[in-house]
C-alpha positions as CSV (number, residue, x, y, z in Angstrom):
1,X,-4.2,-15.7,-13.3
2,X,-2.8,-16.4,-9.8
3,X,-5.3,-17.1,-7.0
4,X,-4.6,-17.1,-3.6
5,X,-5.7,-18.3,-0.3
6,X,-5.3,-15.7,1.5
7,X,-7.5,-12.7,0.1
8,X,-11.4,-12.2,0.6
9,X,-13.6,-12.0,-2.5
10,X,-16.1,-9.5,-0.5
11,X,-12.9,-7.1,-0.3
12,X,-12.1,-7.5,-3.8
13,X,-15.9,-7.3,-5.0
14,X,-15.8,-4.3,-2.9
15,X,-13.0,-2.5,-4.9
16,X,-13.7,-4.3,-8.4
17,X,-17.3,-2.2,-8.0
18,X,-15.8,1.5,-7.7
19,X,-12.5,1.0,-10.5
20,X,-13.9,2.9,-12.7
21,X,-13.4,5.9,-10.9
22,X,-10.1,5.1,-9.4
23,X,-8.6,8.6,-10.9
24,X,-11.4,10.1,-10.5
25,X,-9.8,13.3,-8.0
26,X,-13.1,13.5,-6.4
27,X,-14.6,10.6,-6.4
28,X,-14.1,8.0,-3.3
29,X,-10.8,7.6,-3.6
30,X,-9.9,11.3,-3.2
31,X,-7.6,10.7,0.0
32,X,-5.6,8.7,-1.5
33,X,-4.6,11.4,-4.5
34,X,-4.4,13.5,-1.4
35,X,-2.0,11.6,0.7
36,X,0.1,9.8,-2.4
37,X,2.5,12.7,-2.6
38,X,3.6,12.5,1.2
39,X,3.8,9.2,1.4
40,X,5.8,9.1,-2.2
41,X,7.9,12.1,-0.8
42,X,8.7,9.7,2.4
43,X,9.7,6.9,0.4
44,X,12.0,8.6,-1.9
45,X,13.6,10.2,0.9
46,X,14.8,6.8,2.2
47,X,15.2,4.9,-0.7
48,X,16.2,6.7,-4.5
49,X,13.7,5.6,-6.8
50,X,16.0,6.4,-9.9
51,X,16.4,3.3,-12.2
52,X,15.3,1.3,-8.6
53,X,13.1,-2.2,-9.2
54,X,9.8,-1.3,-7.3
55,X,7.0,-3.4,-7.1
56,X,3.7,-2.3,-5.7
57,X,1.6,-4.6,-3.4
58,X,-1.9,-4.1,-4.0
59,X,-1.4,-1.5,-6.4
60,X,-5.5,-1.0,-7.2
61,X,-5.8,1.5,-9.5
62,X,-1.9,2.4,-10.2
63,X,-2.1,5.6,-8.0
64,X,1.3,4.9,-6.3
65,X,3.1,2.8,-9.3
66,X,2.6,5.1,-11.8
67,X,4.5,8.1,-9.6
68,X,6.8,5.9,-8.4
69,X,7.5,5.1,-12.2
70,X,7.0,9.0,-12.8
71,X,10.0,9.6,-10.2
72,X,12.6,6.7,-12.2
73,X,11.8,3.6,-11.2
74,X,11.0,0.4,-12.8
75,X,7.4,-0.6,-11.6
76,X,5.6,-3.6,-11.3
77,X,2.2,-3.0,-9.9
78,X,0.3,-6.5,-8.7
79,X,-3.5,-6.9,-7.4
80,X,-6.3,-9.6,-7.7
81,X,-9.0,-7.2,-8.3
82,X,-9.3,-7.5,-12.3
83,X,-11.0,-4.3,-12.9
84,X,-8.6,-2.2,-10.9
85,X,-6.1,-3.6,-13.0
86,X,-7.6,-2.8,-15.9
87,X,-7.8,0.5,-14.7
88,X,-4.1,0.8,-13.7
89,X,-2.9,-0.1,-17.3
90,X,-5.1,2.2,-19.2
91,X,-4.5,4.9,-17.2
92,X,-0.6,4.1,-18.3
93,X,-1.5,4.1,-21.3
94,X,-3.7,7.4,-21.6
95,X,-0.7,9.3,-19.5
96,X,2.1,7.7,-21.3
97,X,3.7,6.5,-17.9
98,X,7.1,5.2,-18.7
99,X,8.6,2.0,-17.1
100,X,5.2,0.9,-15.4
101,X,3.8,-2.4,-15.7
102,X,1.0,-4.7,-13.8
103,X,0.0,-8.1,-13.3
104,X,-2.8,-10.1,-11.8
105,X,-1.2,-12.1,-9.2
106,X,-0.8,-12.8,-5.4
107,X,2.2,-11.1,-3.2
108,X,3.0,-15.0,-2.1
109,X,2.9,-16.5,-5.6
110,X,5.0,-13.6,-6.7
111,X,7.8,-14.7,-4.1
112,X,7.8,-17.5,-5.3
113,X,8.6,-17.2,-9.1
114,X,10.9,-13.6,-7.8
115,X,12.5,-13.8,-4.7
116,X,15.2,-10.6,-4.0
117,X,14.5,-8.8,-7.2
118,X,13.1,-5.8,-6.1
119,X,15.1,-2.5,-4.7
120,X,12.0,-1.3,-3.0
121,X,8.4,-3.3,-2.0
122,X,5.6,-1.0,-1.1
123,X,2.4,-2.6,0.6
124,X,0.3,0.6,1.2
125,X,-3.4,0.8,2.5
126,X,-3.3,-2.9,1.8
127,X,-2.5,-5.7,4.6
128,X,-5.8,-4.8,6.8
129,X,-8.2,-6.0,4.1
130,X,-6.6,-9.1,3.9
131,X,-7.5,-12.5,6.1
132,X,-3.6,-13.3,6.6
133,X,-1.4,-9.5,6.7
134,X,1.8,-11.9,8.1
135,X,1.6,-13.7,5.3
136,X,2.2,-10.4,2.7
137,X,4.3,-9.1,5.3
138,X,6.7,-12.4,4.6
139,X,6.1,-12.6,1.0
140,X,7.1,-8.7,0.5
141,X,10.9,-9.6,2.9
142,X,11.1,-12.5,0.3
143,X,10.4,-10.0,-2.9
144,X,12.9,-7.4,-2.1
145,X,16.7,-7.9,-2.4
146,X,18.7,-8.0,1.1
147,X,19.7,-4.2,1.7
148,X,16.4,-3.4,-0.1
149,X,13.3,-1.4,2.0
150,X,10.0,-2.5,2.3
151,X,7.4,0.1,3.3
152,X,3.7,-0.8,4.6
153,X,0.7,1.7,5.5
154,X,-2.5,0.8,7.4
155,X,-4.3,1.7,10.1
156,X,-4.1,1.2,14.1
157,X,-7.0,-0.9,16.1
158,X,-8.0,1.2,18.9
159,X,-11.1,3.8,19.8
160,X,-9.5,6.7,18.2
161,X,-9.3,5.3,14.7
162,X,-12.7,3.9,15.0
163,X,-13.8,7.3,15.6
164,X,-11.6,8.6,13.1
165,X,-11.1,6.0,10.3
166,X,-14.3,4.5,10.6
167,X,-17.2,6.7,11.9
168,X,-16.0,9.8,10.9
169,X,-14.3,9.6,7.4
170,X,-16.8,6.8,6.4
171,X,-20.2,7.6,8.0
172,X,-19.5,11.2,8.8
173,X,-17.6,13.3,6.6
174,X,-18.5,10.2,3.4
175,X,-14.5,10.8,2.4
176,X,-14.7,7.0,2.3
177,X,-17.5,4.1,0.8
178,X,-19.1,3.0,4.1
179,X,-17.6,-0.7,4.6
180,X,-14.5,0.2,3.5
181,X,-12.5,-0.9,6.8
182,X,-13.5,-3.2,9.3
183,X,-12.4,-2.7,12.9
184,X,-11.4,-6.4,13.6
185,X,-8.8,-6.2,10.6
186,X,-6.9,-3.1,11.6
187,X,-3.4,-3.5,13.2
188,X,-1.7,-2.0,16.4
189,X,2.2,-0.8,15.1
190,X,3.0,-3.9,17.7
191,X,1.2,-6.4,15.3
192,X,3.0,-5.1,12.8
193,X,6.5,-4.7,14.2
194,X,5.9,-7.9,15.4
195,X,5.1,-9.3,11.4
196,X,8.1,-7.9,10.7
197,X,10.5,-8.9,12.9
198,X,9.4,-12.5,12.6
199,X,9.8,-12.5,8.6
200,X,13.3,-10.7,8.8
201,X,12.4,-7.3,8.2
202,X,14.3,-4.5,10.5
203,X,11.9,-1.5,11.1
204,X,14.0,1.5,10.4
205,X,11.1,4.7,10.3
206,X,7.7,5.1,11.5
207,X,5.8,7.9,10.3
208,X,1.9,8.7,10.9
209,X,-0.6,10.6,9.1
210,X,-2.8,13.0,10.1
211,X,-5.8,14.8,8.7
212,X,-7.7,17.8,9.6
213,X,-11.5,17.9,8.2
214,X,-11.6,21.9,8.3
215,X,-9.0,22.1,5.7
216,X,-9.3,19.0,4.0
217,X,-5.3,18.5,4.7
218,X,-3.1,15.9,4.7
219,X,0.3,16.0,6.8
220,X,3.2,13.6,8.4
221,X,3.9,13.3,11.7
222,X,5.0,11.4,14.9
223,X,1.5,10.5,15.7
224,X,0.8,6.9,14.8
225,X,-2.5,6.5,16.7
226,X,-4.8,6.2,13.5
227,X,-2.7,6.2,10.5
228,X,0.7,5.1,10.2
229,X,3.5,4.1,7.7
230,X,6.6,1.6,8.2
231,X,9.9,1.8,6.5
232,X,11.7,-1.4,6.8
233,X,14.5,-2.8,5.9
234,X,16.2,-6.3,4.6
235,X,19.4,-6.8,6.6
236,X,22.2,-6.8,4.0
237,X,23.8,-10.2,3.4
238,X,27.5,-8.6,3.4
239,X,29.6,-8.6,6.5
């Protein structure tokens, strides 16, 4: 196993104790069954997945690797929390997911040993529970292959997310364990652009998400003022 500096044991405690019900549709992690196909949907749109190297920062459970896999791709799925990982693989295994594989090791370490060997680097609902988000930002620009994208989702610091995000989907409406975010680790789309820019990435695509509690539904949009998604891009080493 790879360790890494730059992860916090309380955040991986946190997600080691609810892996079990990781596909669980109703359980905890119900939003994000709800939001995987849009943001899947997104990424496909910008990048063909068919017979594309993916890997998956932060993967958890597998929800997005094993579509992504599902859609054509190659998948390598990587976390620290053990138990998700667990998880991940024997849901692959029960579903028969083709092409999917995971691994328990850091995004930095994995830069290391793989630099430019993926098509496509996802990094969703990820970089604000981590001490260091720069640092994932710059490993994930080393991972994927110049011309290749790299696509983040998190979640904006101001007063409407901590209504929303916080209060209201963990306190409120219980879509979410209470703890699950902390205010002081969410990131302004400036932060972000700015992590990118300064490890090479070109942001090509914002997107945000929205969600209406009356419906329980899930939909894309311009507004990036809670949740929002990135698609960036590697600048191409030709010309």
């Amino acid at each position: 196993m790879n360790t890494s500096s730059n992860v916090d044991p309380a955040e991986l405690a946190k997600f080691s104790d609810l892996a079990h019900r990781w596909w669980d549709k109703d359980s905890e992690f119900r939003p994000l069954h709800q939001i995987n196909p849009l943001r899947l949907d997104w990424i496909a749109s910008l990048c063909p997945l068919a017979d594309a190297a993916a890997l998956d920062v932060g993967c958890g459970g597998g929800i997005l690797a094993d579509a992504m896999a599902r859609r054509g791709a190659q998948v390598l799925g990587i976390d620290l929390a053990t138990k998700a990982l667990r998880v991940a693989q024997l849901h692959a295994l029960e579903a028969q997911t083709p092409n999917v594989t995971y691994r328990e090791v850091s995004a930095e370490a994995l830069a290391k040993e793989q630099p430019g060997q993926y098509d496509v680097v996802t990094c969703m609902e990820m970089l604000e529970h981590v001490p260091d988000p720069a640092a994932i930002v710059r490993a994930c620009r080393t991972l994927v292959k110049p011309g290749g994208w790299v696509f983040f989702s998190t979640i904006n610091r101001n007063a409407k997310s901590f209504l929303f995000a916080i209060v209201g989907a963990e306190y409120v409406l219980g879509m979410l364990p209470k703890g699950t975010h902390s205010y002081d680790r969410l990131i302004r789309p400036s932060e972000l652009a700015r992590y990118c820019r300064d490890s090479g990435l070109e942001l090509r695509h914002t997107r945000g998400m929205e969600y209406n509690p009356l419906t329980r539904r899930y939909w894309l949009s311009a507004d990036t003022s809670v949740n929002y998604m990135f698609a960036t891009q590697r600048p191409s080493e030709l010309g």
